[in-house]
Kinemage of the C-alpha trace (Angstrom):
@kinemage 1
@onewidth
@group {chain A} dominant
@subgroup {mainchain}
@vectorlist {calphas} color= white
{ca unk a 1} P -12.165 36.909 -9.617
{ca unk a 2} L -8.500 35.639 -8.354
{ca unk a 3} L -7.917 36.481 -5.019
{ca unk a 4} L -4.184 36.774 -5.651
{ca unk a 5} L -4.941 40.075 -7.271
{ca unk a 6} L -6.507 41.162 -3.513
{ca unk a 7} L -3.455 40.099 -2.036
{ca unk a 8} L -1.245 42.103 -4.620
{ca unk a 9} L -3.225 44.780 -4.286
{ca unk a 10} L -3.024 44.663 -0.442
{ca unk a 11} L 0.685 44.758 -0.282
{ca unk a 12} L 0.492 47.836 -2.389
{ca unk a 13} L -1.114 49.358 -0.267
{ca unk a 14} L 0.271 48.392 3.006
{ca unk a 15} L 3.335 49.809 0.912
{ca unk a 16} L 1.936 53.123 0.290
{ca unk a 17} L 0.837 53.904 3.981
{ca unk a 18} L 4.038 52.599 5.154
{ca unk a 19} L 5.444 55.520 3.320
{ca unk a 20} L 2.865 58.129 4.187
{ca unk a 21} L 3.977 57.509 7.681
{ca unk a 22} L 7.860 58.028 6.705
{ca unk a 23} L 6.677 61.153 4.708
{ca unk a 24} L 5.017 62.140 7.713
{ca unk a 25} L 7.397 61.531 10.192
{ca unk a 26} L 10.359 63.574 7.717
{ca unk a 27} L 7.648 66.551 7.564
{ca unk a 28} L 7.403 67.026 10.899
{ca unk a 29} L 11.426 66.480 11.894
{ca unk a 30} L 12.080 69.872 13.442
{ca unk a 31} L 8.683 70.359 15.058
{ca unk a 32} L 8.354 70.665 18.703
{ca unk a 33} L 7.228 67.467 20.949
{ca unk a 34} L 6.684 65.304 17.700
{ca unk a 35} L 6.998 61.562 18.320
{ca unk a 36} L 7.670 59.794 15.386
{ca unk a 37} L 5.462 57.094 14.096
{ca unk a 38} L 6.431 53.167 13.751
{ca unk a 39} L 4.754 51.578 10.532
{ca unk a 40} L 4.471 47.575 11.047
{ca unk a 41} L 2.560 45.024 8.863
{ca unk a 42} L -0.039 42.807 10.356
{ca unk a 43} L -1.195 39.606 7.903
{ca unk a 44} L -4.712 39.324 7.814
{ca unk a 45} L -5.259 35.475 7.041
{ca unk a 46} L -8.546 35.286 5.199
{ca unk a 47} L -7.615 31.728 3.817
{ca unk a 48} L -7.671 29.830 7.278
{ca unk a 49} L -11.046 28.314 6.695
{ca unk a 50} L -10.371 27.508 3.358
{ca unk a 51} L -7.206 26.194 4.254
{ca unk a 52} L -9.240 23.966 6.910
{ca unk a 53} L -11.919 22.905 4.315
{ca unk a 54} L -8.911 21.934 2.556
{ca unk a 55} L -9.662 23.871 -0.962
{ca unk a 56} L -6.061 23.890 -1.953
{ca unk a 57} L -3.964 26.773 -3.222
{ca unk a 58} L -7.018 28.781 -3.632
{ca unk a 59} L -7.349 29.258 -0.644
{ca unk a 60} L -4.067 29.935 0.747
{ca unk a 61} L -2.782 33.131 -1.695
{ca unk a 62} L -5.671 34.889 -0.092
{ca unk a 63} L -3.864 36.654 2.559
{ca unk a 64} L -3.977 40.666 2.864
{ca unk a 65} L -1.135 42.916 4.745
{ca unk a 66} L -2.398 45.708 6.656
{ca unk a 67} L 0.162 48.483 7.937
{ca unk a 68} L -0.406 49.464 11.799
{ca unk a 69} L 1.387 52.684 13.393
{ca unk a 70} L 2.713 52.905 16.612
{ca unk a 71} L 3.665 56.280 18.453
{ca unk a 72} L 7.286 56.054 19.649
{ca unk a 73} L 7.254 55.933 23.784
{ca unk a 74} L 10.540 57.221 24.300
{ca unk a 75} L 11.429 60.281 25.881
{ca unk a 76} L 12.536 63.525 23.537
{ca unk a 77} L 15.277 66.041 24.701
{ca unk a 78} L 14.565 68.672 26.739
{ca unk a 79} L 15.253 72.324 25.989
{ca unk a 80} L 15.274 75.481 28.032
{ca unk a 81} L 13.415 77.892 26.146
{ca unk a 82} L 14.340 81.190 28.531
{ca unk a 83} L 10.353 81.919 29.157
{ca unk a 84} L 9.347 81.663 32.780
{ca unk a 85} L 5.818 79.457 31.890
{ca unk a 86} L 7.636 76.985 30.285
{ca unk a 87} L 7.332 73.638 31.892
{ca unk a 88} L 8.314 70.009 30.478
{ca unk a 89} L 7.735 66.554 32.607
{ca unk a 90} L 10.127 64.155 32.121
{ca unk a 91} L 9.242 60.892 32.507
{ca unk a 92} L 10.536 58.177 35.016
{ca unk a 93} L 11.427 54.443 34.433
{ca unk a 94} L 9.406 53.325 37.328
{ca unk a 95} L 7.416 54.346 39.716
{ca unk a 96} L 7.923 54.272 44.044
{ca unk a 97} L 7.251 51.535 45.773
């Protein structure tokens, strides 16, 4: 079978869970001490021994994207909330020597 229809069918997907995490990250807007998720693509390339072997174009189309997430590191706002057992920990830049 052509391996360009892997390929197409990879960045399709990598598409799709790109937006799940959007979708997520919309859903959960107002909730509290939600960090937001970072979608990223990766390339996944299958064709570097082929491309080594030297099989021509076959061999280079076959790549696949993959979507990663990453959890935003930075700091949210902080908000009194009036109850006594309420804490929060906010984070420092660095640490004492």
């Amino acid at each position: 079978m052509n391996s360009g229809i892997y390929t197409a069918y990879s960045g399709l997907k990598a598409q799709s869970d790109a937006l799940e995490i959007l979708s997520n990250n919309l859903a959960n807007l107002n909730t509290t001490a939600f960090k937001e998720e970072k979608a990223f693509t990766t390339y996944l390339d299958q064709g570097t021994a082929a491309m080594q072997k030297d099989e021509g174009l076959g061999g280079t189309i076959n790549r696949s994207v993959r979507v990663a997430a990453a959890v935003n590191p930075e700091t949210g706002s902080l908000e009194a909330t009036g109850r006594d057992l309420d804490i929060a920990i906010e984070a420092r830049d660095s640490f004492p020597s």
